[in-house]
C-alpha positions as CSV (number, residue, x, y, z in Angstrom):
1,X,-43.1,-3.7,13.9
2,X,-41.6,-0.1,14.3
3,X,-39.1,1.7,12.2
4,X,-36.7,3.4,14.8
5,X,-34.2,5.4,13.0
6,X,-30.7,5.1,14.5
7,X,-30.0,7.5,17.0
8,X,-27.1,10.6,15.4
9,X,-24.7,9.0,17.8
10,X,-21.6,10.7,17.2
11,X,-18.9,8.8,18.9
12,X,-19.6,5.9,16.9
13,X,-19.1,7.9,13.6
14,X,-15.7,9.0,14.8
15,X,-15.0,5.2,15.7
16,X,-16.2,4.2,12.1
17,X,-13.7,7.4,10.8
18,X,-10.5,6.2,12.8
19,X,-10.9,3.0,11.4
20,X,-11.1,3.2,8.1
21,X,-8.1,5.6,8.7
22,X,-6.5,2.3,10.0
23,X,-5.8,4.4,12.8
24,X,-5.8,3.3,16.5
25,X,-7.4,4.9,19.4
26,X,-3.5,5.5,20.8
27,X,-2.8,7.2,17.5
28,X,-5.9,9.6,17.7
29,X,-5.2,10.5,21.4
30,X,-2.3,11.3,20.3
31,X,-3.1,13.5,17.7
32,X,-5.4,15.4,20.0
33,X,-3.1,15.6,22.8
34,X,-5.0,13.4,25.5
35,X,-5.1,9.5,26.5
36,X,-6.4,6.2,25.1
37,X,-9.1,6.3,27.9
38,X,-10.6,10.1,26.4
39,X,-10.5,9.0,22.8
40,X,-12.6,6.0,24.1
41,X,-14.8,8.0,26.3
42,X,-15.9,10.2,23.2
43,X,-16.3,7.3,21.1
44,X,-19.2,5.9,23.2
45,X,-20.8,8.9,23.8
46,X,-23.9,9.9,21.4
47,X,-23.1,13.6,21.9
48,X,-20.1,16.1,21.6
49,X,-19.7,19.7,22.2
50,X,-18.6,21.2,19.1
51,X,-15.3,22.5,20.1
52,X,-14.3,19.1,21.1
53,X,-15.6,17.7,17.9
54,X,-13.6,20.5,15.7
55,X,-10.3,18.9,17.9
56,X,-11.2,15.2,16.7
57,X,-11.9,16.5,13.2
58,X,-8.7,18.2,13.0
59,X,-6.8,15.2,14.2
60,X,-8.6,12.9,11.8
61,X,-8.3,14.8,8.6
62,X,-11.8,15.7,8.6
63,X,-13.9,18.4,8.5
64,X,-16.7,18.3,11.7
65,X,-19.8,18.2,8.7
66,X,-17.9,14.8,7.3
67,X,-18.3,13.5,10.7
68,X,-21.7,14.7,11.1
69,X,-22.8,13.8,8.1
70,X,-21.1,10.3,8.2
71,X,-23.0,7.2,6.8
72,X,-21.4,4.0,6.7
73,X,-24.0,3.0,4.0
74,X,-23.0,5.9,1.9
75,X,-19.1,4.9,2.1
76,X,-20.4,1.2,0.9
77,X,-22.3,2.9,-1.6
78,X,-19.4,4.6,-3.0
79,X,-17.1,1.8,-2.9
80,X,-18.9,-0.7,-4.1
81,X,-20.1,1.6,-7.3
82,X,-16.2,2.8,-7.7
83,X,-14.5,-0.3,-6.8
84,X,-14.3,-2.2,-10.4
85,X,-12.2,-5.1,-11.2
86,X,-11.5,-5.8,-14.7
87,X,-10.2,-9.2,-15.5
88,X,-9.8,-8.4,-19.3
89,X,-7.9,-5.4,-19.2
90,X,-4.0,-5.8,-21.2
91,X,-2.7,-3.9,-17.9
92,X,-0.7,-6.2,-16.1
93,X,0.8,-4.9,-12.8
94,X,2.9,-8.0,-11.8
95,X,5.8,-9.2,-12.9
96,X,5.4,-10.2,-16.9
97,X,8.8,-11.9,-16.9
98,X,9.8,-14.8,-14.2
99,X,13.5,-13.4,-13.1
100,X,15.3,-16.9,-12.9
101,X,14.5,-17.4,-16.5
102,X,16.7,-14.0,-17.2
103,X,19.2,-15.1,-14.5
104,X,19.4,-18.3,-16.7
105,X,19.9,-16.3,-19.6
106,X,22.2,-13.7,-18.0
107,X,24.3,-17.3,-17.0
108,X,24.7,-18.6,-20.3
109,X,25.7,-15.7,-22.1
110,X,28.5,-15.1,-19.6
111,X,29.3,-19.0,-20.4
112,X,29.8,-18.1,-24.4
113,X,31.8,-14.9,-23.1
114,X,34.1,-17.1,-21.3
115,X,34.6,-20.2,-24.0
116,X,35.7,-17.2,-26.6
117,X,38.1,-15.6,-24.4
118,X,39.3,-19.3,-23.4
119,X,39.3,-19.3,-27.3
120,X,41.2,-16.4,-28.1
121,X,43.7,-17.5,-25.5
122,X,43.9,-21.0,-27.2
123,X,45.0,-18.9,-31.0
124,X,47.2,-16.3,-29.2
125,X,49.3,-19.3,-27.6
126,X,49.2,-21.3,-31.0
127,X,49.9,-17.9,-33.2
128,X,53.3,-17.6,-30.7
129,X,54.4,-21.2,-31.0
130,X,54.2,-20.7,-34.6
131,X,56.5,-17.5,-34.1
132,X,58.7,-19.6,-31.9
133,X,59.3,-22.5,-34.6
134,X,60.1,-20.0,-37.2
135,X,62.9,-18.0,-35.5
């Protein structure tokens, strides 16, 4: 059994870019200033010039050595010894309260507002029929 090493195919490394972009091949022509069909032209091609590499860079965000120098087992690397999920932090990013319960709350405290004012109503109008019986 032989150990080829992959071929330096270029294209594919700008394919691999784009995509982790989340970045369509329309987008990128765009960016360049050509078609769909170019962008998909360079993509399968194992070699391009360098100006028109510098172009694809530059509309990428890129610098040409990152796509040169692009390994998709080196991006896994990286992610997978960055990427850390830690069930027992205190942190909470959600929602720590469920908003009905407060909606509930907000509810009934405008229901106590209302039975004093119906209250204070109920004295003011007993206060003046007291006032009225004494004149």
């Amino acid at each position: 059994m032989s150990t080829l090493t992959k071929p330096n195919h270029i294209g594919r490394k700008i394919s691999r870019i784009r995509e982790l972009k989340d970045m369509k091949q329309e987008a990128l022509a765009q960016a360049m200033g050509t078609n769909q069909q170019t962008v998909s032209i360079l993509e399968n091609s194992e070699d391009i010039d360098d100006e028109r590499l510098a172009e694809v860079a530059k509309a990428l965000g890129v610098t040409v050595e990152a796509i040169k120098n692009f390994s998709e087992e080196a991006v896994l690397n990286i992610i997978g010894n960055t990427y850390h999920v830690d069930n027992s932090s205190a942190v909470h990013y959600g929602c720590t309260f469920n908003p009905l319960d407060k909606l509930i709350e907000a509810h009934e405290q405008q229901i106590k507002l209302y039975e004093r004012l119906v209250q204070a109503e109920k004295d003011k109008v007993e206060y003046l029929e007291k006032l009225l019986k004494t004149k």
